[in-house]
NUZATOR-115134 format. One record per residue: residue in three letters; x, y, z of N, C-alpha, C in turn. Coordinates in steps of 0.02 Angstrom, whole numbers, plus 50000, padded with zeros to 5 digits. Layout:
ATOM res   n.x   n.y   n.z  ca.x  ca.y  ca.z   c.x   c.y   c.z
ATOM ALA     X     Y     Z     X     Y     Z     X     Y     Z
...
This chain:
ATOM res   n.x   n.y   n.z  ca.x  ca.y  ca.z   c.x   c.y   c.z
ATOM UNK 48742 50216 50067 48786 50258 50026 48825 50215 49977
ATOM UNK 48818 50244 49916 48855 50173 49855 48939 50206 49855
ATOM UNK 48984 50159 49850 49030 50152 49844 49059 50173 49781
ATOM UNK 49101 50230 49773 49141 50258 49714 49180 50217 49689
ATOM UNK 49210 50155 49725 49262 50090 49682 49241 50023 49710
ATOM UNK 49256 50004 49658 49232 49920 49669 49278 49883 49654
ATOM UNK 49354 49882 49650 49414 49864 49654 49453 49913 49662
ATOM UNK 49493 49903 49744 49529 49949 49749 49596 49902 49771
ATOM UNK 49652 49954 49774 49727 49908 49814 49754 49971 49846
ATOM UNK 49773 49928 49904 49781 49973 49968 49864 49961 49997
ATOM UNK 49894 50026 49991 49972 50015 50015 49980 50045 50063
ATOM UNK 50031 50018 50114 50017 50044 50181 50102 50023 50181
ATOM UNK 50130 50076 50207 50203 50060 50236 50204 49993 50300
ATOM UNK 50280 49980 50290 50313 49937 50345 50309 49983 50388
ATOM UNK 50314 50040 50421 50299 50062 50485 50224 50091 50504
ATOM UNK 50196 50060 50475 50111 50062 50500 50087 50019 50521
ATOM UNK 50153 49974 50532 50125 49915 50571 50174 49888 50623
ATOM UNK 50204 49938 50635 50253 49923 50696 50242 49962 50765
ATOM UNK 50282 49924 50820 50244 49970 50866 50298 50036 50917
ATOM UNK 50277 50081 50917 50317 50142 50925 50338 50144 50994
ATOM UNK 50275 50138 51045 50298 50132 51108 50347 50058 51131
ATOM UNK 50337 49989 51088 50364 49918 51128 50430 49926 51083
ATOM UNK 50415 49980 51035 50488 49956 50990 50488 49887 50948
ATOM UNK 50434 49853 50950 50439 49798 50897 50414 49796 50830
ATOM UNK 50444 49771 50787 50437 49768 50709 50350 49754 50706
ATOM UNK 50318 49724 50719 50270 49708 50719 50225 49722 50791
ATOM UNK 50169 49762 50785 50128 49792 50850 50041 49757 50839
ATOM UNK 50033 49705 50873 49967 49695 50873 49913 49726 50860
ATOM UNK 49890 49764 50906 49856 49832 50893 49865 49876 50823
ATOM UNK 49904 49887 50793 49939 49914 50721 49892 49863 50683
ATOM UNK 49905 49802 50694 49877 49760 50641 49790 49754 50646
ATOM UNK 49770 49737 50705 49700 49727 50723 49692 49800 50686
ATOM UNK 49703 49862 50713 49682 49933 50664 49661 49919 50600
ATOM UNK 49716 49893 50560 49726 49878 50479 49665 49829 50460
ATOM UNK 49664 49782 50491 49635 49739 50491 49554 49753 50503
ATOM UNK 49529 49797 50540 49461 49819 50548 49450 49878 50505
ATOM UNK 49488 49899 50498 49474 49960 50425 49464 49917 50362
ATOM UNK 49511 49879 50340 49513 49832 50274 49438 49785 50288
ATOM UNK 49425 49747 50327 49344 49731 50343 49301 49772 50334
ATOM UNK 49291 49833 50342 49237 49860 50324 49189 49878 50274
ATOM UNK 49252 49883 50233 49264 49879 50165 49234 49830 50136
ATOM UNK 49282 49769 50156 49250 49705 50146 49188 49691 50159
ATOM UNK 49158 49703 50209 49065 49718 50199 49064 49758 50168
ATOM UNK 49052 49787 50141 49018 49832 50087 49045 49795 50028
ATOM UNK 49046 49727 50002 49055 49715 49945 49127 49738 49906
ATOM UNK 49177 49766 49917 49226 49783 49856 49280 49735 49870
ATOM UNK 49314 49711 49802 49368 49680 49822 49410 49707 49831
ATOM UNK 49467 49702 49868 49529 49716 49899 49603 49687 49888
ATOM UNK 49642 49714 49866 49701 49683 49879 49761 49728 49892
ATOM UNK 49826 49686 49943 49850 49754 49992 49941 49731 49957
ATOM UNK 49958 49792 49963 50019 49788 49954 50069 49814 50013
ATOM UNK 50098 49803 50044 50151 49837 50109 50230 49841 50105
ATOM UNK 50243 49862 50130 50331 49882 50133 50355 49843 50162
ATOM UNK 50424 49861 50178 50463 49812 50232 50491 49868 50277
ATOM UNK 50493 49925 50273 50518 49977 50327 50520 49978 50394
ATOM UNK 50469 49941 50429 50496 49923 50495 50540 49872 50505
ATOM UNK 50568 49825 50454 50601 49770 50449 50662 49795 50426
ATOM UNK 50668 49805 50373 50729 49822 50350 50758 49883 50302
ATOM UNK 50796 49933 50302 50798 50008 50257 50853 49987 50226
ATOM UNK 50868 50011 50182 50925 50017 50127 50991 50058 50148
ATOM UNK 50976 50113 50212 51029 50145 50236 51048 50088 50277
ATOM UNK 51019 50050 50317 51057 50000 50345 51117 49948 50315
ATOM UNK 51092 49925 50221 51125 49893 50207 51185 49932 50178
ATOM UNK 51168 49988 50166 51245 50053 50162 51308 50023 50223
ATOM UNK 51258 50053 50254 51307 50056 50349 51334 49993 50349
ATOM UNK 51311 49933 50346 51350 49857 50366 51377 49845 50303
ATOM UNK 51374 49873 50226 51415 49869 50144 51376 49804 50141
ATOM UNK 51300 49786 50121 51264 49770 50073 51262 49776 50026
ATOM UNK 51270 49740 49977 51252 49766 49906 51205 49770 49912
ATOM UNK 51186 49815 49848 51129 49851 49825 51086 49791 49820
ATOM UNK 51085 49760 49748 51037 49695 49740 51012 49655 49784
ATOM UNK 51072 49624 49818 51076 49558 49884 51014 49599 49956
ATOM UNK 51033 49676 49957 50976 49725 49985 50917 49715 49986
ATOM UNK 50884 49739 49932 50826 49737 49893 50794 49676 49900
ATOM UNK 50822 49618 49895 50812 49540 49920 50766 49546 49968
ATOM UNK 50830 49566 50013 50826 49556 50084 50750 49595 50109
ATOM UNK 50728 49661 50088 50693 49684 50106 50617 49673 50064
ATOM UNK 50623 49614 49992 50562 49579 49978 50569 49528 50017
ATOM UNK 50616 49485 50068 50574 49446 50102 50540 49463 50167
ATOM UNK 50573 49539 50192 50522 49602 50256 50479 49575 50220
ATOM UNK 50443 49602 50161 50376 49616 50139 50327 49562 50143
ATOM UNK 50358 49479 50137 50344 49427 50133 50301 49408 50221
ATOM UNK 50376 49431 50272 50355 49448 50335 50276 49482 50370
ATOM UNK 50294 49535 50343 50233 49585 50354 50170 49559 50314
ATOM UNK 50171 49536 50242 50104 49500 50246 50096 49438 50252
ATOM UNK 50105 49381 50290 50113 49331 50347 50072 49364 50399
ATOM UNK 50090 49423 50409 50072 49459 50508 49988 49482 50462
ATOM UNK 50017 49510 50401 49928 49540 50396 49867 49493 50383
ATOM UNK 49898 49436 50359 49847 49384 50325 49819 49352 50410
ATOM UNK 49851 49339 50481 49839 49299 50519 49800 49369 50544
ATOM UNK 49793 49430 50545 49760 49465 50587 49684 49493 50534
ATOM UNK 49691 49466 50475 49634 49474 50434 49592 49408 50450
ATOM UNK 49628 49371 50462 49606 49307 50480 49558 49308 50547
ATOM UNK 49588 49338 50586 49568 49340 50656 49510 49394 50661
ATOM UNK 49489 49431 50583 49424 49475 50603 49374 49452 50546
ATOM UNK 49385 49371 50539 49333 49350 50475 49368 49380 50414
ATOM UNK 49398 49382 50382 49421 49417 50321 49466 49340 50272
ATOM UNK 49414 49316 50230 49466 49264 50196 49511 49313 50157
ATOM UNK 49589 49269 50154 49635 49316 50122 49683 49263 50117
ATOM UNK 49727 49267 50039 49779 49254 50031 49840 49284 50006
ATOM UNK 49902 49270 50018 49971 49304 50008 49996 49256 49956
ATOM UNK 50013 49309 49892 50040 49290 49857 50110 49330 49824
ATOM UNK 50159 49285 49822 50252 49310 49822 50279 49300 49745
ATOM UNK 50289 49359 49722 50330 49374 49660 50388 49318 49678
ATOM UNK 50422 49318 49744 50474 49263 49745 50427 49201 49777
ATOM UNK 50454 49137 49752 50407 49068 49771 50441 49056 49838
ATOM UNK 50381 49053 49901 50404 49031 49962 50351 48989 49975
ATOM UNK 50356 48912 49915 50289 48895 49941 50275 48853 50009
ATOM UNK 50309 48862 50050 50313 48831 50121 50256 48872 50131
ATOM UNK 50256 48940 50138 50214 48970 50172 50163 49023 50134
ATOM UNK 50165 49028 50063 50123 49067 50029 50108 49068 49948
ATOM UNK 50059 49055 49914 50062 49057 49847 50085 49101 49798
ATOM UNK 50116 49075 49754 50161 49126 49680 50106 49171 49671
ATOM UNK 50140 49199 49639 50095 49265 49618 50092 49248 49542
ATOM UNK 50018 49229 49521 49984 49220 49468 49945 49270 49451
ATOM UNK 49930 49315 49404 49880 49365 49381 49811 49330 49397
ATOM UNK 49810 49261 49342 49744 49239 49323 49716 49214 49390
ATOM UNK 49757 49197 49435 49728 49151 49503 49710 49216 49553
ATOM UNK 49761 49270 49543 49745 49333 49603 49674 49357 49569
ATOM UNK 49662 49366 49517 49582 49388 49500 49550 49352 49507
ATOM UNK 49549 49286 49528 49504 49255 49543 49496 49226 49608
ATOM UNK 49532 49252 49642 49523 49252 49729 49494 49331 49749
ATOM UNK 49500 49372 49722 49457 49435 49710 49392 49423 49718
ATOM UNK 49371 49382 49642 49298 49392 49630 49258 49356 49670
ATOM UNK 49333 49292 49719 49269 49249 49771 49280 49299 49824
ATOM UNK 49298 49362 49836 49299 49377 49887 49335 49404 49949
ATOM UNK 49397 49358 49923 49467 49340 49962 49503 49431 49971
ATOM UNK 49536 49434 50001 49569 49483 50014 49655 49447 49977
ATOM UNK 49696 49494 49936 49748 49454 49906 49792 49526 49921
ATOM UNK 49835 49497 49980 49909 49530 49987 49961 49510 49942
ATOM UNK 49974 49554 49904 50032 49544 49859 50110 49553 49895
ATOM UNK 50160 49503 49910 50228 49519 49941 50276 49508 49878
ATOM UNK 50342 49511 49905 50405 49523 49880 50408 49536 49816
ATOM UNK 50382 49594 49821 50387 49673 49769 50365 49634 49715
ATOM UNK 50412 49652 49642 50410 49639 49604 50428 49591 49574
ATOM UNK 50461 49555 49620 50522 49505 49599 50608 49539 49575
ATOM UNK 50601 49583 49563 50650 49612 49567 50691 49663 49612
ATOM UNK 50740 49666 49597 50782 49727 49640 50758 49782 49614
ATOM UNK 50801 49831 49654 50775 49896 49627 50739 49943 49594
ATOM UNK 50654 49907 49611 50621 49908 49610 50569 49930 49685
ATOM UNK 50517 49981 49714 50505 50004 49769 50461 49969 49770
ATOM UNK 50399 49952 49835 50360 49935 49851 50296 49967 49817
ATOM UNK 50304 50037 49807 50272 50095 49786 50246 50054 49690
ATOM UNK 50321 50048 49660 50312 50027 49579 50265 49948 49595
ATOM UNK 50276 49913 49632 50227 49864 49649 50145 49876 49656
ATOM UNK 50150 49934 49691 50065 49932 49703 50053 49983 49636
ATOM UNK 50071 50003 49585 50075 50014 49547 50064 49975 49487
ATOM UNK 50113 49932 49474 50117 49857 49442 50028 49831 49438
ATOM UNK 50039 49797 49513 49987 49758 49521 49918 49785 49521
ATOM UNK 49917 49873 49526 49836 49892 49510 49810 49899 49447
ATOM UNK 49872 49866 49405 49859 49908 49325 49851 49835 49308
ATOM UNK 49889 49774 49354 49859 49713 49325 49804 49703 49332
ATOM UNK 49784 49712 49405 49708 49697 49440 49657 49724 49401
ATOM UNK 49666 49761 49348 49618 49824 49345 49579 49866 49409
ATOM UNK 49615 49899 49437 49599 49918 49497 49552 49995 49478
ATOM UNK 49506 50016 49517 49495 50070 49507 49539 50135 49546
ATOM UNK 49568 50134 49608 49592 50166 49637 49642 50125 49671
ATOM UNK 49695 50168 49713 49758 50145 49747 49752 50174 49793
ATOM UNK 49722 50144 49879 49725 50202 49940 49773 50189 49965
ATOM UNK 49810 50256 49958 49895 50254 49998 49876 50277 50076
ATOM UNK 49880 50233 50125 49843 50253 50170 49924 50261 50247
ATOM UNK 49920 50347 50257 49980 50379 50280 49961 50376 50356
ATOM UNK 50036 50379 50392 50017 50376 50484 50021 50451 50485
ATOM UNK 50000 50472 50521 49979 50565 50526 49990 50602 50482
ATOM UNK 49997 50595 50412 50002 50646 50357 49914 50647 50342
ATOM UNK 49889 50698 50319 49808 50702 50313 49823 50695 50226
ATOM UNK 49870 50701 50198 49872 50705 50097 49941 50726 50095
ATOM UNK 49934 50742 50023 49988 50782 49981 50007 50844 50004
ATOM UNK 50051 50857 50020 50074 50939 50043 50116 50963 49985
ATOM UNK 50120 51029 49970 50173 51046 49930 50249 51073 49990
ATOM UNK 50238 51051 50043 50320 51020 50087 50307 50994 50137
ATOM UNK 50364 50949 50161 50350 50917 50220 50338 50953 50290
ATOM UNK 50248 50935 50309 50213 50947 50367 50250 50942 50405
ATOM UNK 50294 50874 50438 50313 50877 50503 50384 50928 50500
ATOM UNK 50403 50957 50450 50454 51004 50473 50422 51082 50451
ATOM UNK 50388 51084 50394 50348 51156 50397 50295 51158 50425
ATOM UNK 50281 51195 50466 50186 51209 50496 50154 51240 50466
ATOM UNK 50187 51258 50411 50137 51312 50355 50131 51264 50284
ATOM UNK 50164 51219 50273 50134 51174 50232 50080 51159 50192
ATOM UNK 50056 51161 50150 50003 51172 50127 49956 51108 50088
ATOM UNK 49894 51083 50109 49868 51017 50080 49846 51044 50011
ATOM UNK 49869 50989 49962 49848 50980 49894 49788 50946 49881
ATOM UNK 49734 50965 49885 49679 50908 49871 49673 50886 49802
ATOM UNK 49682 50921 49741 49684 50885 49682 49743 50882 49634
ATOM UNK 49762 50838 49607 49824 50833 49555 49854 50790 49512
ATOM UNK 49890 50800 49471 49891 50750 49420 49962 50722 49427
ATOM UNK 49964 50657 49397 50021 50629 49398 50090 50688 49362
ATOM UNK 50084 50725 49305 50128 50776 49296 50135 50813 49354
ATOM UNK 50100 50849 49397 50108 50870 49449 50169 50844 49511
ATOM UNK 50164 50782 49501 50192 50737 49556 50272 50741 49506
ATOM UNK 50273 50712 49454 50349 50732 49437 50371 50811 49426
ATOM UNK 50328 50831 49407 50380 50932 49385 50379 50944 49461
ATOM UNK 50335 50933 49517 50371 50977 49567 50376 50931 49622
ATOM UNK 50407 50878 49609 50450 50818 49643 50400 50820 49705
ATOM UNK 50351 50802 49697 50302 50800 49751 50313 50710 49784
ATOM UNK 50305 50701 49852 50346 50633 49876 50288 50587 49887
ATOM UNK 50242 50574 49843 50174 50525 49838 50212 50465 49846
ATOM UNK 50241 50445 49761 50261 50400 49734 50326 50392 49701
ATOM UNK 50369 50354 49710 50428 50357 49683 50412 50371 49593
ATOM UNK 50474 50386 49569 50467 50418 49487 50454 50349 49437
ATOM UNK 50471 50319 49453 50470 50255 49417 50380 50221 49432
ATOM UNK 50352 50219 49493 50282 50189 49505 50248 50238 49456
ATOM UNK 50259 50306 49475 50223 50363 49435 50222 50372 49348
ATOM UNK 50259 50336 49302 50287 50316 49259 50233 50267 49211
ATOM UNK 50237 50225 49259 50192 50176 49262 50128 50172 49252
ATOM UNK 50099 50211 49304 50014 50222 49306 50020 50298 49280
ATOM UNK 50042 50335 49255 50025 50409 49252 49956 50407 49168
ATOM UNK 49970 50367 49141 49905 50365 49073 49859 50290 49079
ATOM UNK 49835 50296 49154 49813 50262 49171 49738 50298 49195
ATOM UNK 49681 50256 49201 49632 50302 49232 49621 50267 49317
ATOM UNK 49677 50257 49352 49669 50250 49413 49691 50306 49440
ATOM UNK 49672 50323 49491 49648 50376 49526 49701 50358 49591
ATOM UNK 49738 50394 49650 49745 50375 49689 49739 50439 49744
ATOM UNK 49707 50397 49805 49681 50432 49846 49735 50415 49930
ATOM UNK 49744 50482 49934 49819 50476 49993 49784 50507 50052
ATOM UNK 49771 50497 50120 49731 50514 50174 49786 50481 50234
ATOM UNK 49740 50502 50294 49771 50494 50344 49732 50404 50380
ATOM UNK 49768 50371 50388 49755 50312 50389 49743 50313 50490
ATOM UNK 49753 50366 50529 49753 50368 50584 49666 50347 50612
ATOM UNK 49655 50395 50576 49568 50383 50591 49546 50335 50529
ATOM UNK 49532 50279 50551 49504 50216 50513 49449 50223 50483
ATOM UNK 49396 50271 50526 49341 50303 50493 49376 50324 50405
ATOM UNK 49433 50331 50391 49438 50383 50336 49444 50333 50276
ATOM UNK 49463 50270 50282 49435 50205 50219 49387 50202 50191
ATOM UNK 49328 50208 50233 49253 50206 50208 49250 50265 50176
ATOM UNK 49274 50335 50217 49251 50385 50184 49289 50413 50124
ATOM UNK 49346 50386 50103 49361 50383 50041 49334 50340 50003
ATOM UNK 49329 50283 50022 49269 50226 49978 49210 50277 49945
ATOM UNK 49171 50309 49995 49120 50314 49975 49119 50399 49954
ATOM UNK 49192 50393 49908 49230 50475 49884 49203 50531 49940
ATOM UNK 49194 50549 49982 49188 50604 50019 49268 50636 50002
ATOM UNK 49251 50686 50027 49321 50738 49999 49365 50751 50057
ATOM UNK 49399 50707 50081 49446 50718 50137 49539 50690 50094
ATOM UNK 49574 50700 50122 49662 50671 50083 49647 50726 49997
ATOM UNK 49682 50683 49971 49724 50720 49922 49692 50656 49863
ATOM UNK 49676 50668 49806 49654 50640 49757 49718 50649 49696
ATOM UNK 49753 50595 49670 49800 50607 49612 49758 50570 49552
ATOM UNK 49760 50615 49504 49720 50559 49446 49767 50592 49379
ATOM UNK 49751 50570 49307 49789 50600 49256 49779 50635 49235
ATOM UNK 49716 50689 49268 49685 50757 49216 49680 50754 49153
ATOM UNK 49673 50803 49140 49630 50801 49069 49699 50785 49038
């Protein structure tokens, strides 16, 4: 079966990789998951590169509650992100997957700057390239990052890949049961009826773009490939006509 993208970037929250029952920021199992879905892929030829949050590490209501500033915040929660891909690169590692992490902020103790010309070319050998600490800037989401970086990459698609949401609803599933899945829509869509894909600013960004992004339930791992290879499952956002 041929593959609908041949550069894709894959964002996955800070709590898709934590673990629910031990209570720790980081859950083995969470990662090995991530990690054997993103391989599969990786056989089948496409390059990859992942972008992640810091949400099991650190939230912004926290730095409210203890009087964080805003900025000094935002910091704090690009070096979560720095964290979390550290944990993803050693468990990509551990299923054959070459991969490197590269940081909008320079931590070169432990990971390379983030270069355009060098991340496309760890692509084309192959490499799997986690992009951390956002943008380099504050106030700025993780979301405007994988955003950013798919429009640098030339990416064809962005799989936003969700823990039990199956797509786009026009309201939130876990509090309505009548909720309703959106399978197709356009970035206007996502701002006139404040639909919660992508923050307004990522959406901004890519909306006159021809990347496509495809939002599914990341529970069943099976569902990577089968968005790879476009079957019609999640929610498809692209810019319509």
């Amino acid at each position: 079966m041929s593959n609908a993208y041949k550069r894709i970037l894959v964002k996955l929250s800070g709590e898709a990789l934590n673990g629910q029952k031990n209570k720790m920021i980081l859950d083995n199992e969470k990662l090995q998951v991530v990690a054997k879905a993103i391989k599969s892929m990786v056989d089948e030829g496409v390059q990859i590169c992942v972008v992640v949050g810091a949400g099991n590490i650190w939230r912004g209501k926290l730095a409210k509650d203890i009087g964080i500033e805003h900025s000094t915040a935002d910091y704090m929660g690009m070096l979560g992100t720095i964290i979390n891909s550290l944990a993803l690169q050693s468990s990509f590692e551990s299923v054959g997957i070459s991969s490197r992490v590269m940081s909008s902020i320079e931590v070169k103790a432990v990971c390379e700057p983030y270069i355009k010309r060098k991340a496309i070319r760890h692509l084309e050998k192959g490499r799997v390239v986690i992009f951390a600490g956002g943008t380099g800037n504050p106030f700025f989401t993780t979301d405007t990052t994988a955003a950013l970086r798919a429009m640098e990459m030339d990416c064809d698609s962005i799989f936003m890949a969700k823990n039990g949401v199956e797509g786009v609803y026009d309201d939130d599933p876990r509090k309505n049961a009548n909720a309703k899945l959106i399978k197709n829509l356009t970035f206007t869509d996502i701002m006139t009826q404040k639909l919660e894909v992508m923050d307004s600013t990522a959406v901004a960004l890519i909306q006159n773009s021809d990347i496509k992004i495809r939002v599914f339930n990341m529970d069943n791992t099976d569902n990577f490939l089968k968005v790879l290879h476009n079957e019609d499952i999640g929610s498809t956002v692209s810019k319509g006509e």
